[in-house]
DODRENMI-438651 format. One line per 2 residues: their letters; for each residue x, y, z of C-alpha. Coordinates in steps of 0.2 Angstrom, whole numbers. Example, Ala and Ser with C-alpha at 12.3 -4.5 7.8 and 13.67 -1.06 7.14 Angstrom:
# residues 2
as	62/-22/39 | 68/-5/36
//
This chain:
# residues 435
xx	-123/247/-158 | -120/238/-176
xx	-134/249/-184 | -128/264/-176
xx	-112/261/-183 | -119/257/-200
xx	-130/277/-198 | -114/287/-193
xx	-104/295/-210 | -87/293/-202
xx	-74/299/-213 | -58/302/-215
xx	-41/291/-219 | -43/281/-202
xx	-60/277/-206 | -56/259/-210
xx	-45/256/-194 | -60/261/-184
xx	-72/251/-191 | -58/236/-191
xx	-59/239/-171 | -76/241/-167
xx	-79/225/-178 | -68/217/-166
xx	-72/224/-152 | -92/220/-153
xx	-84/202/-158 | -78/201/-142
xx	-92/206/-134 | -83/221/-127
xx	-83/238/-134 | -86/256/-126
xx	-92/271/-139 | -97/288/-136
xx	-108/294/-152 | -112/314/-151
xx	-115/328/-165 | -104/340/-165
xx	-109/358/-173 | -109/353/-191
xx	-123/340/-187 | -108/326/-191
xx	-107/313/-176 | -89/311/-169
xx	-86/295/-160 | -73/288/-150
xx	-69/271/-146 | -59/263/-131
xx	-54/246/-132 | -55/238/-115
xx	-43/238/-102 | -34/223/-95
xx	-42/224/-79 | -60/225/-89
xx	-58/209/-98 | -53/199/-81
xx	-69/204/-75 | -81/195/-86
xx	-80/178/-93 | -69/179/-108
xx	-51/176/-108 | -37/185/-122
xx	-21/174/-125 | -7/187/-128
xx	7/188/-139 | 22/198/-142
xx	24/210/-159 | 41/214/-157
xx	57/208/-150 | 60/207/-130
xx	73/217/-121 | 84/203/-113
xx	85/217/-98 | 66/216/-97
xx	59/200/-95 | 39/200/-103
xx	28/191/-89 | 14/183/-99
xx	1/190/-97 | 7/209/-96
xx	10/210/-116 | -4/221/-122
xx	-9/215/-140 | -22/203/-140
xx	-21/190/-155 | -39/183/-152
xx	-53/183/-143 | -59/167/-135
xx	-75/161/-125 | -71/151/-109
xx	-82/145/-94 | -80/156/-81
xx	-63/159/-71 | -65/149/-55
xx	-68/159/-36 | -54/170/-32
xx	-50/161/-16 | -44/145/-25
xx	-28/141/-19 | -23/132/-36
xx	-27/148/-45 | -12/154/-55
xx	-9/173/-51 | -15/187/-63
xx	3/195/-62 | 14/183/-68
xx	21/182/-50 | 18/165/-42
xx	13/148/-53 | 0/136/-51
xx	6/122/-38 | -1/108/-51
xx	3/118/-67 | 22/111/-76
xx	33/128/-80 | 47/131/-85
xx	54/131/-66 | 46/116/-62
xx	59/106/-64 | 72/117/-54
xx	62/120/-40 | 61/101/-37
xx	79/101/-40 | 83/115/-26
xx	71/107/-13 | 84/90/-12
xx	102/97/-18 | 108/101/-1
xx	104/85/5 | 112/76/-10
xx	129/70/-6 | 145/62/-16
xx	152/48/-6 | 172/39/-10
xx	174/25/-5 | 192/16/-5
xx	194/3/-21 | 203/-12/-22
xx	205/-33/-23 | 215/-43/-9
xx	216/-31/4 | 225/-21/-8
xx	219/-1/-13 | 219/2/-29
xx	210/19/-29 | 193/25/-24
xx	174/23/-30 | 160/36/-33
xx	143/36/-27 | 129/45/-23
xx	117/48/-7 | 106/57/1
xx	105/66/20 | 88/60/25
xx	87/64/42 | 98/79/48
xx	108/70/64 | 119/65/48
xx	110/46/43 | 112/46/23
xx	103/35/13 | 112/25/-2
xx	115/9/-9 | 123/-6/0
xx	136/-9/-19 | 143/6/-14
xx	148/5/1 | 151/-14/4
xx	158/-30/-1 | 147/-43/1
xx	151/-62/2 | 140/-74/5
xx	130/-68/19 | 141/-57/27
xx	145/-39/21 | 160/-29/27
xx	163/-10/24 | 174/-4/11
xx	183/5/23 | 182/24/28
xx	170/35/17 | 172/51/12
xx	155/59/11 | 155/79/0
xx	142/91/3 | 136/101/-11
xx	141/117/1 | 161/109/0
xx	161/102/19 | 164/84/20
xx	165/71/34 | 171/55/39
xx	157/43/37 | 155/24/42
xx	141/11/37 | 127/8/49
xx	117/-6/42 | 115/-15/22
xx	106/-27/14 | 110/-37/0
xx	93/-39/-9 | 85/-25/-7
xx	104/-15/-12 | 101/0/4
xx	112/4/15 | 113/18/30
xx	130/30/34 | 132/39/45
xx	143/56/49 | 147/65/66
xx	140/81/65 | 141/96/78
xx	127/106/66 | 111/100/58
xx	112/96/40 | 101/97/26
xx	88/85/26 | 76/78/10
xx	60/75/14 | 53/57/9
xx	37/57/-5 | 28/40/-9
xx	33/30/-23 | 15/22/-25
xx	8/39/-30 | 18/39/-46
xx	10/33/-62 | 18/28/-80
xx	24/47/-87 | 25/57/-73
xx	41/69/-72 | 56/63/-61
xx	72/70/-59 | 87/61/-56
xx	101/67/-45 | 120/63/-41
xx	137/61/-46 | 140/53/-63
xx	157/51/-65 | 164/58/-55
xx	154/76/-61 | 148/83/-44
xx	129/91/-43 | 120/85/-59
xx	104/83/-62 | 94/73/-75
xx	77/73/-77 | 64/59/-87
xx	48/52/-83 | 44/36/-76
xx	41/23/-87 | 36/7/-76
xx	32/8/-59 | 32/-7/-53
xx	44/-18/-64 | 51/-33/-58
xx	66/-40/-54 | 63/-58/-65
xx	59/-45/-80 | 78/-41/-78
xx	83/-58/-77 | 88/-56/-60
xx	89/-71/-49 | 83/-74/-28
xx	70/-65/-20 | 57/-57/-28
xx	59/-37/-30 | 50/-23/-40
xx	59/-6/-48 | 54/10/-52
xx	58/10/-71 | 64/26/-78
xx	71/36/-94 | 82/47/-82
xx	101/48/-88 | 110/39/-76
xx	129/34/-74 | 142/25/-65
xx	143/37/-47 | 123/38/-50
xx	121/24/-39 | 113/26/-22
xx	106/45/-26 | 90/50/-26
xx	76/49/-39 | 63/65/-34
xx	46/71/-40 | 40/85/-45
xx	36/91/-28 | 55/90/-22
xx	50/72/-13 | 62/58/-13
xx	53/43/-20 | 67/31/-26
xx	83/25/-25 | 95/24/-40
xx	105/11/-43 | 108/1/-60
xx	103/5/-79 | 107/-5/-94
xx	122/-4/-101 | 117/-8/-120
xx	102/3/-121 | 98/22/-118
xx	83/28/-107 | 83/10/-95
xx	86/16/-78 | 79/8/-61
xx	78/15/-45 | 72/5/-29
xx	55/13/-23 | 54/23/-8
xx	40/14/1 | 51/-3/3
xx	64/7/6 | 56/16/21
xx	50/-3/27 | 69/-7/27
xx	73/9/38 | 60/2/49
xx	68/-15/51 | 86/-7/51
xx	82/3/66 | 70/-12/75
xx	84/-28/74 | 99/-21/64
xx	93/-31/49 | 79/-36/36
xx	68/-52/40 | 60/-56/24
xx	47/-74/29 | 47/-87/17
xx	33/-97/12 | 38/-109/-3
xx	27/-104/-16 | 28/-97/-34
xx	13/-85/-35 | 6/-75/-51
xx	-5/-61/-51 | -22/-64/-59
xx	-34/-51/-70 | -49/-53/-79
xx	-40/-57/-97 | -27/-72/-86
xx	-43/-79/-76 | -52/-79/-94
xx	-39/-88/-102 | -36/-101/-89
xx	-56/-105/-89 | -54/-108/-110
xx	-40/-121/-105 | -45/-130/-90
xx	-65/-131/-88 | -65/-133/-68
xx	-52/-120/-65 | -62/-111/-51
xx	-74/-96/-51 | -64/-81/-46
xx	-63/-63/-49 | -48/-60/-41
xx	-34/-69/-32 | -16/-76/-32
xx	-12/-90/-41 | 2/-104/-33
xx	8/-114/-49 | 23/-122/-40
xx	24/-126/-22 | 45/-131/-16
xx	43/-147/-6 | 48/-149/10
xx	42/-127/12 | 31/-120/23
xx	18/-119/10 | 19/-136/6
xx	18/-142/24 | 3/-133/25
xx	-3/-142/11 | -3/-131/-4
xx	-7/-139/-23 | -2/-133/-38
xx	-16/-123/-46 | -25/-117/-29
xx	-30/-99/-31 | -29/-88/-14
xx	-43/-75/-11 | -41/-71/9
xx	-25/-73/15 | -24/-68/36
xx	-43/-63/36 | -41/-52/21
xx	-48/-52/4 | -30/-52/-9
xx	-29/-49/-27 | -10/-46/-29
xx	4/-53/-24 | 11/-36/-17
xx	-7/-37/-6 | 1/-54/0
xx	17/-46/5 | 13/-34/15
xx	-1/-42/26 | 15/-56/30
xx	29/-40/34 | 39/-49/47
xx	28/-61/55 | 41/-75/56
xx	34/-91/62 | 15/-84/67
xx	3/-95/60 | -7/-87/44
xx	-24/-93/40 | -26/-92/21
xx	-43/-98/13 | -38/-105/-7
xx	-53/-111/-20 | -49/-127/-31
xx	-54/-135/-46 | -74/-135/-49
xx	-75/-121/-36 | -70/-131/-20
xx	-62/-119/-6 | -49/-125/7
xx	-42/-117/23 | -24/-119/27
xx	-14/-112/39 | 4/-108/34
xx	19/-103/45 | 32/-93/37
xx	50/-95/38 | 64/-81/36
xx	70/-83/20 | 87/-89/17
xx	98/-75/16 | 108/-85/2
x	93/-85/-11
//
């Protein structure tokens, strides 16, 4: 084709403009010509530049652009502009039947792709479950106005999910309702609502509200899918501003609670960059898939872009204990335990030479006397590697194997200085509520 171009006297003014497109035509690899002699010997040729439809079938791809300006009454799908800035080699597009695959005409997105309705859609998946709740104010029995927060309808029989700041006063152990609370839909009903169950350390509460109809319900995701930077969306009433929505990534996901200087029981926070306000608290945090996978409920005050929500996976365990004894049962072993990794192990074999041979495990640093731990005849510097007939390498690990079991005997195999290895058997007590 190029020498046949370089034999045929084409003339005239558009002479250059063809040649400029069949030179890019043949770059792409692409290029229909018809050469024939017409009756003065002299070759006409015509060029066609291929269709849209041409270029999706064969392994080359053309980014579009727009030359001029869009009509605001006739939005330009991508894809449908027809001025190709360059030509690209690709690999192949994939089989047809992928269900990933983003459509040709604009009309439908890839379910993994981020877009500019992404964020929306997630948003519009949870709204109608997202509710305002007011709750009466005051000091000595005395009202002194009402109280914004936030929840979410999670099942439709009318249970709401928050947190327990808002809707109780607690003291000491005990925690009584701050009365009747008045619970908003984004749709303008609202209902009377009264709190079924809260827990102080975990800050969850359950409301409920008499309905004759099913309400909107969220559907709950997994927070232990989530990874550092992964889009989140927060959603509420800051303020007192009904039906906002924030969005921000997550920045930690499994920050703790001695990190923020909080005191008692151990707890871990979904850290996040979401705006968040006074009224924010108890509203969802969602993901990109419209999933509820946390639970609002502070920020710093003196920074920007500190926000923490409660992750969805305890929250769920807490539902579960809500529903099977009306409260949380949390055992209690007596022991301050620290996650080990390759660099802490490496260091703690430079500074003690018999500090055993492990690759992964729990170390106990401090064992309270008189615990359960210490009865069972814990020491300072043990390192557990099975706890209940299971290998452990986290504390979390250690956690979940205990869930409720409250004074069931737990076997738990630790190794010692210069490799020696001990079982003990342990028997966890509930945890003093007031810790």
């Amino acid at each position: 084709m190029r020498n046949l171009l370089r034999k045929l006297p084409i003339l005239g003014k558009n002479s250059l403009l063809l040649h400029a497109a069949a030179t890019a035509a043949l770059g792409s690899g692409v290029l229909y010509a018809n050469a024939a002699p017409d009756s003065n010997s002299r070759f006409q040729v015509s060029l066609s530049l291929p269709t849209r439809g041409d270029l999706l079938s064969v392994p080359w791809r053309v980014p579009l652009f727009t030359l001029g300006p869009s009509m605001p009454d006739k939005p330009t799908a991508v894809g449908n502009d027809p001025y190709p800035l360059h030509f690209s080699r690709v690999s192949p597009d994939p089989p047809a039947d992928t269900k990933n695959q983003p459509s040709t005409d604009g009309s439908s997105h890839c379910s993994n792709c981020f877009t500019r309705d992404t964020i929306a859609n997630a948003a519009a998946k949870v709204s109608p479950a997202v509710v305002n709740l007011s709750v009466p104010k005051g000091i000595y029995g005395l009202t002194m106005g009402r109280s914004i927060g936030s929840g979410t309808i999670i099942d439709s029989d009318g249970t709401i999910l928050t947190c327990a700041h808002v809707v109780v006063d607690f003291q000491g152990v005990k925690a009584s309702s701050k009365g009747n609370i008045e619970v908003t839909m984004q749709d303008g009903r609202t209902f009377e609502g009264t709190v079924l169950n809260a827990d102080l350390h975990s800050d969850i509460a359950i409301v409920k509200v008499k309905t004759k109809s099913p309400l909107p319900a969220a559907k709950l995701g997994l927070s232990n899918k989530l990874r550092p930077g992964d889009w989140v969306i927060a959603m509420g009433c800051p303020l007192s501003l009904q039906n906002t929505v924030t969005a921000g990534i997550v920045s930690c996901i499994d920050r703790k609670s001695s990190d923020l200087g909080l005191g008692g029981m151990r707890r871990e926070y979904l850290q996040t960059d979401c705006p968040i306000n006074v009224g924010n608290s108890g509203g969802p945090l969602v993901n990109m898939d419209g999933e509820v996978v946390g639970v609002n409920n502070m920020k710093v005050l003196v920074a920007d872009g500190l926000s923490f929500a409660v992750p969805i996976d305890s929250v769920s365990k807490i539902i579960d204990q809500f529903k099977k004894r009306g409260r949380v049962v949390r055992p209690w072993l007596g022991l301050k335990m620290i996650d080990l990794n390759d660099m802490i192990i490496s260091q703690l074999k430079e500074r003690d030479p018999v500090f055993p041979n492990v690759n992964r495990g729990v170390l106990v640093p401090m064992v309270t006397p008189g615990s359960p731990g210490d009865h069972a005849g814990f020491r300072p510097g043990d390192v557990v590697t099975e706890f209940d007939g299971k290998p452990v390498g986290s504390i979390k690990e250690i956690i979940d194997l205990m869930d409720d079991k409250v004074g069931k005997p737990v076997k738990v195999v630790v190794k010692r200085a210069n490799n020696a290895e001990a079982t003990l058997t342990v028997t966890p007590e509930e945890a003093n509520p007031d810790m």
